[in-house]
N, C-alpha and C positions, 0 to 999 in steps of 0.2 A: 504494500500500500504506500505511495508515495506522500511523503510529506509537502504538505500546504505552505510555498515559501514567502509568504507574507500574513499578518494580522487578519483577520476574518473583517470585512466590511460590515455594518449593519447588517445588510438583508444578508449577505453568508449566514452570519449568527442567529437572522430570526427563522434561517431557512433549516440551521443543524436545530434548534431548541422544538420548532414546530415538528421536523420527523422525531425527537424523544419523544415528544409529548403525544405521540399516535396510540391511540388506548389499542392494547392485545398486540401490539409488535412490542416482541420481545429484545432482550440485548445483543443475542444472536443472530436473529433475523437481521435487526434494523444495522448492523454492522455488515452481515451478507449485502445488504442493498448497498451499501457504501463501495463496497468491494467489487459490484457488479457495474453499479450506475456511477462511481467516483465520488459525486457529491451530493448533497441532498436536493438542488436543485432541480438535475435528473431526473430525481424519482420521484420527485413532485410532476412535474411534466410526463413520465411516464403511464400510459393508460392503464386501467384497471386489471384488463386482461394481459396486459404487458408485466404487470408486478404479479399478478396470477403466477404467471408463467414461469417469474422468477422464485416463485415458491413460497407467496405471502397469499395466506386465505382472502375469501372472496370478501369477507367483510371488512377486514384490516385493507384491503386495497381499496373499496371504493373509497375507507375512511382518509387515504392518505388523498386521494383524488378529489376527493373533495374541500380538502385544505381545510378542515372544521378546527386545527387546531390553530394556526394562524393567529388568531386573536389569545388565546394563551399561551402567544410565544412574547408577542407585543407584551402583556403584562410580565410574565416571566425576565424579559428584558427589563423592565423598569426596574425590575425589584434586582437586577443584579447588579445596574447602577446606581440606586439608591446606597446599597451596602459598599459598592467598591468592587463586585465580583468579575472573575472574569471566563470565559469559557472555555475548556481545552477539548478542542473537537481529537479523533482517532487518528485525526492526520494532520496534525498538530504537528510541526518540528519539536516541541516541549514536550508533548505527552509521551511519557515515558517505556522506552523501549522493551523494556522486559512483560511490563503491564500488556502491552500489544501485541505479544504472543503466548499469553492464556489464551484458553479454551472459551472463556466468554466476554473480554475485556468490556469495560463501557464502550457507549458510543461515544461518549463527551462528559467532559464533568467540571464541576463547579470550584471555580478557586478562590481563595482571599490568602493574600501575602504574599511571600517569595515566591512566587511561580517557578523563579532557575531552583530553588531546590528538587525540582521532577528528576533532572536532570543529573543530581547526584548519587552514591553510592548509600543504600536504607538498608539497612537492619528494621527489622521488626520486631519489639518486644511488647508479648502479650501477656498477661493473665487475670485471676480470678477477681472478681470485684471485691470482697471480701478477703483481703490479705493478714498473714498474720506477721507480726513485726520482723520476724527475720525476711519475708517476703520483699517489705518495703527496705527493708536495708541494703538487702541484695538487687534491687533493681535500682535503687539511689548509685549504687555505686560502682556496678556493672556498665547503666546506660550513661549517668558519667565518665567514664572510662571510655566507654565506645564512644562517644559525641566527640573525647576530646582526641581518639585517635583518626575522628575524620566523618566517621556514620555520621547518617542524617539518621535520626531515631524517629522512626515510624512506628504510630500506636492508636488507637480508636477513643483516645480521651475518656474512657468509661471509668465510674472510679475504681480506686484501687492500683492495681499494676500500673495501667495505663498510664492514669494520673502521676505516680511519681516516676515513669520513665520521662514525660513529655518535663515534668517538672526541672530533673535531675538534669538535663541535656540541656535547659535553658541557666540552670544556674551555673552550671560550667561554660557556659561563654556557644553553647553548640548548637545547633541546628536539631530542628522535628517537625514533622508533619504529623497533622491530628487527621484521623479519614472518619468522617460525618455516617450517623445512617439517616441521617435530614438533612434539611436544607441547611446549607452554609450560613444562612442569616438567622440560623436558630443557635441554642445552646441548649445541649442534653450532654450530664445532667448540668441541673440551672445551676449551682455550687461551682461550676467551673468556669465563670462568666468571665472571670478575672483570668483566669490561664489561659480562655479562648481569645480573650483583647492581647494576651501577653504572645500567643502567638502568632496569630495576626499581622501583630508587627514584627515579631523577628524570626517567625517562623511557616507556615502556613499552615489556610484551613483549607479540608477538601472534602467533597462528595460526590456521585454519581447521583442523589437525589435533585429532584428539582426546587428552587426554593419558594419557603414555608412548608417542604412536606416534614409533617409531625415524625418524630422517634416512634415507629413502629414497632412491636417486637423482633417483629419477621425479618428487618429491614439489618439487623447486624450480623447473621451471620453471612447474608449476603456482602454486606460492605465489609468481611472478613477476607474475601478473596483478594480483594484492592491492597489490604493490607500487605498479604504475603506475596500477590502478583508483583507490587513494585520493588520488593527488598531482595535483596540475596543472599537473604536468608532469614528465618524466624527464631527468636530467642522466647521458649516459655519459661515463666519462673516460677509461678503456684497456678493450682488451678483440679478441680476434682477429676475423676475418671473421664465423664461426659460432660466436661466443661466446654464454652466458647473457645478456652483455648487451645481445647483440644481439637475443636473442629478447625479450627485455623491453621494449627499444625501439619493435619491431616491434609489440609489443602494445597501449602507451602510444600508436603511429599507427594502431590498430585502434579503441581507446579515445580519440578523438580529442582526444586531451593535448598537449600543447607536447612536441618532443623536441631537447635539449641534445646538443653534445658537445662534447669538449677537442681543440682537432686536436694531432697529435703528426708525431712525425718519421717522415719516409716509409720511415725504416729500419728501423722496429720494425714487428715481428708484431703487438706489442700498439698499434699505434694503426689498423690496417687496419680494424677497427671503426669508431671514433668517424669517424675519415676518410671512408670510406664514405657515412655518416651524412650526413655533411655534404654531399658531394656529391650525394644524396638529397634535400634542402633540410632536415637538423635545423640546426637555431640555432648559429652560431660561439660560444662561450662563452671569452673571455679574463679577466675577471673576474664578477662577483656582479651587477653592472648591467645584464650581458648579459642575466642570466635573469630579472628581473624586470621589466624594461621591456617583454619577452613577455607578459608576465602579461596576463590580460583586463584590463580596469578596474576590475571590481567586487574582485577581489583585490589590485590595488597599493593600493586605498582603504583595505582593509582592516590591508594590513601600513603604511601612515601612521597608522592609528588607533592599531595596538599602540606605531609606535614614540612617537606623544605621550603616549600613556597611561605607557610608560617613563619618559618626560622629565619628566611634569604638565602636560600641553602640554593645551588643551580641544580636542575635536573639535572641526574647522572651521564645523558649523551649530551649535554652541553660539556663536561669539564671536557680539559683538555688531556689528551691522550698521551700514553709512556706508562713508566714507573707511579706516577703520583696516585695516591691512594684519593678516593673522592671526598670531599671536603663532608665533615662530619661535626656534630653539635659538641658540645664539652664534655656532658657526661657520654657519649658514644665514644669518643677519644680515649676518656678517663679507660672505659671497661676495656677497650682495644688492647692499649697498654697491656692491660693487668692478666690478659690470657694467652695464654701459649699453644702453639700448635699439636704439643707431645702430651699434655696433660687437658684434662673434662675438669673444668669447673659448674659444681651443681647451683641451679639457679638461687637455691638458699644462703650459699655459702656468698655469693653475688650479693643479695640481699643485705646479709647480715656487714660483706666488707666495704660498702658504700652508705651505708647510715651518717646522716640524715636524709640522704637522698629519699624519696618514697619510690613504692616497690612499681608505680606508675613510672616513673620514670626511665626507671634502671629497665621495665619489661622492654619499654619504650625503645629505646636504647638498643637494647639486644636487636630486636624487632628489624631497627635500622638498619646493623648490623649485618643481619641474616639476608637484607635483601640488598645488602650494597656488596654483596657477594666476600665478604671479609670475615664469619663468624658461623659456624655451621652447627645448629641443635643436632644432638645425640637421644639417642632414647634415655628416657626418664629423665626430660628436663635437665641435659647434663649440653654444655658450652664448649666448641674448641676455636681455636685459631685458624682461618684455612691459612696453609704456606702461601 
């Protein structure tokens, strides 16, 4: 599907809002029609028998043919200028390339704030709304961690997990996207009014709903796919047997994503989830290194880029070529130094001989190390030197 190389004009946008808004076309369908006729104009002009044919029933085609939605596109319009919103049609240079090869991606969806964060690398951390405190400490400090190694923290704003993942990643300086099961101009639940303005501004809001549509039940595990469709990967951290987060998980290994979990104590309801999980083969996650050393490679490359461009650091094919080792941050130096090609240092021992440094850093560190091709992980966490 080719990407649309400019801004949608008006009637583009009241032309993509008008085919959502076609009662009984589904997100499958009205994406086949996209696929078929390119844009929604097409299929608006195309005759009834002609979208028959393309394999939309006889009642959904006269419906589009007769343009009844039109006028609830016009409103729908105003209401996403009034708020600030803006539209990300499927062919969209923005909308997000991973999301656009699931199995049923939106047709278009609704944004407020960063829109360039689509474009970045997501983790997605979910679980149970009802957390119990090592729940919320482990996702404070996990999606911490991951925000500050580059993740855009992707999560459903529901309380609990969600809440203090989007939390955690803004008080660390980082980037989140919250995915709506309503309209973008609403807040569910209302206690979050204050984190939806906070992200807003430094982060974004999103939906595949149209706005004002109410928080339905139905409408989250649906908007569970968006979550994991756009990440690469999903992190649960509590959550019961047949919890949301588990259907989310379930979906990210439909969506063939990386799936995380936090194991917990076998005494809680709330860890029969991630447990589960695990004994399933999701990824053990005790810290932030866990989950990106998963990463494909083309994505740990990518969050090295961000973090030298944080530092002033030049990409590795910019330095200049020879002998010269590529220019590295101080504590990445300091460890370099202190490791030898002939002897494994365990990451504890690291830990323990760089104090005060935090164990973020020193992972950090390594991390850099490992992919600026100068430091190579041993099994069980044990460090050497390459010659």
């Amino acid at each position: 599907m080719t990407a649309a190389a400019q801004a949608l004009t008006q009637d583009e946008e009241l032309h993509w809002l008008a085919l959502k808004l076609v009662p009984g076309l589904g997100t499958r369908r009205s994406v086949q029609l996209i696929e078929h006729y390119r844009t929604p104009q097409a299929v608006f002009r195309a005759s009834p028998s002609e979208l028959e044919a393309a394999g939309v029933s006889g009642s959904v085609a006269r419906s589009i043919a007769s343009g009844c939605t039109f006028d609830d596109a016009v409103e729908q319009h105003q209401k996403m200028i009034n708020c600030g919103a803006a539209l990300i049609a499927i062919t969209d240079p923005r909308y997000p390339q991973r999301l656009r090869e699931i199995f049923d991606p939106p047709l278009a969806m609704f944004a407020r704030g960063r829109v360039d964060l689509l474009g970045y690398l997501q983790l997605g951390i979910v679980g149970t709304r009802r957390p119990t405190v090592y729940g919320v400490t482990a996702t404070e400090r996990l999606a911490a961690d991951l925000a500050q190694a580059g993740l855009v923290i992707t999560s459903g704003m529901a309380r609990g997990i969600d809440t203090a993942a989007h939390k955690a990643a803004l008080a660390r300086g980082g980037d989140t996207i919250a995915v709506f099961g309503c309209g973008v101009d609403l807040v569910y639940p209302a206690e979050n009014r204050k984190l939806a303005a906070d992200i807003a501004q430094k982060g974004l809001l999103l939906t595949e709903y149209p706005m004002s549509s109410p928080a339905y039940p139905q409408n989250f595990p649906v908007r569970n796919r968006i979550i994991s469709g756009m990440s690469a990967g999903v992190l649960v951290v509590e959550g019961a047997q047949y919890s949301g987060s588990s259907i989310t998980a379930r979906m990210a290994m439909e969506q063939q994503r990386e799936v995380f979990a936090v194991p917990g104590s076998i005494m809680s309801k709330m860890s029969w989830g991630p447990n589960l999980l695990i004994k399933q083969g999701a990824k053990l996650v005790q810290d932030w290194n866990d989950v990106v050393v998963e990463l494909p490679a083309p994505d740990r490359r990518t969050l090295i880029a961000k973090a030298q461009a944080r530092q002033g650091i030049l990409p590795l094919d910019d330095k200049p070529t020879g002998s010269e080792q590529p220019e590295l941050s101080p504590m990445s130096r300091k460890l370099l130094n202190s490791l030898r090609p002939d002897e494994q240092a365990h990451i504890d021992k690291l830990l323990e001989s760089f104090e005060p440094a935090s164990s973020s850093e020193i992972v950090a560190a390594l991390f850099e190390l490992e992919m600026s091709g100068l430091v190579r992980q041993l099994p069980g966490r044990n460090f050497v030197r390459v010659w």
